[in-house]
C-alpha positions, 0 to 999 in steps of 0.5 A: 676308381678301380675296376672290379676284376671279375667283371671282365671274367667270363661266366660260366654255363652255371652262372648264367642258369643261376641268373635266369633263374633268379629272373624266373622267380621275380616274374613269377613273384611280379617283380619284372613283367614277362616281356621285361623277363624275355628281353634280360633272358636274351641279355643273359645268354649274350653276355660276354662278362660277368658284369654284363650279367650282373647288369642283365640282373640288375634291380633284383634282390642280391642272390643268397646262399641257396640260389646257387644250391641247385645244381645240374652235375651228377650225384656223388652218391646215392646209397651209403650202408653200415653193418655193424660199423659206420658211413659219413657221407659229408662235405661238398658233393652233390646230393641226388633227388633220392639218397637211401641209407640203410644202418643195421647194428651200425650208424651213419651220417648224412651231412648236407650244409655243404653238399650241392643239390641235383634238385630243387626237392631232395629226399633221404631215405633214412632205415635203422635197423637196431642202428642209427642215422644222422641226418644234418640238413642246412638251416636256410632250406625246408625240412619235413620229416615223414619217417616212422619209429617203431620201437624206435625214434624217428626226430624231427628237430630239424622240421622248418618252413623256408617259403622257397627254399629248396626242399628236404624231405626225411623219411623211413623207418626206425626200427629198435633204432633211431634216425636224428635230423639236425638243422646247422649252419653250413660249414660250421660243425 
């Protein structure tokens, strides 16, 4: 029988963080009892492989999509403008906890499905002025959008409630313009 070879890798400070992670979230659901949560934390931070943390893991519900969408590196940006013309901030980087974006007489595009989040709630700030924003947010997380129009539209197509998930909030202004927002499956246009 052959051994999986990622087993014996050695994990990275991420890795383990994701893993106490998703133990955290199983003592506060009562999967695991907190004295159960104690002794993996140790067997986490101990562990030599990765298949000492898989086994530190163990009985817990396999990890999705988002348990690895926080992360702790810095933001790539947090600020896009467009005046008459046009910004894309899209692909992967790392979306701060607050990103504004200001389209006067222009437009843009905020893509997240394949960003990485610097919190476990992101906020975009989304103004168009006599312009318009696209906001494309990943359809596993939670969307609420609190923007405004004003002799604009402000679209909330993209509102829905994933219990845990992390969480983006749209908010702004509309002004002779329009901010849509898009839930998509991540990596796929």
């Amino acid at each position: 029988m052959a051994e999986h070879p990622d087993l014996h890798t050695r994990p990275s400070d991420e890795d383990r963080d994701r893993t106490a992670r998703r133990l955290q979230d199983a003592a506060a659901a009562g999967r695991i009892e907190l004295s159960e949560l104690d002794q993996r934390l140790s067997e986490i931070y101990g562990a030599r492989t990765q298949g000492e943390l898989a086994h530190a893991g163990r009985g817990l519900p396999a990890p999705v999509r988002t348990d690895a969408l926080v992360v702790t590196d810095e933001p790539g940006s947090r600020f896009a403008l467009s005046v008459f013309g046009w910004f894309s901030r899209r692909g992967r980087w790392v979306a701060p906890r607050v990103f504004t974006s200001l389209s006067v007489f222009g437009g843009g595009e905020i893509d997240l499905r394949d960003a990485r989040f610097a919190g476990r709630e992101i906020r975009v700030r989304a103004f168009a002025l006599w312009g318009y924003t696209e906001v494309v947010v990943p359809d596993d997380v939670e969307v609420e959008v609190k923007g405004f129009g004003l002799f604009g539209a402000f679209d909330r197509g993209a509102v829905r409630s994933r219990r845990g998930a992390p969480r983006v909030v749209v908010s702004g202004l509309a002004l002779f313009g329009g901010v849509g927002t898009k839930a998509k499956a991540p990596g796929r246009d």
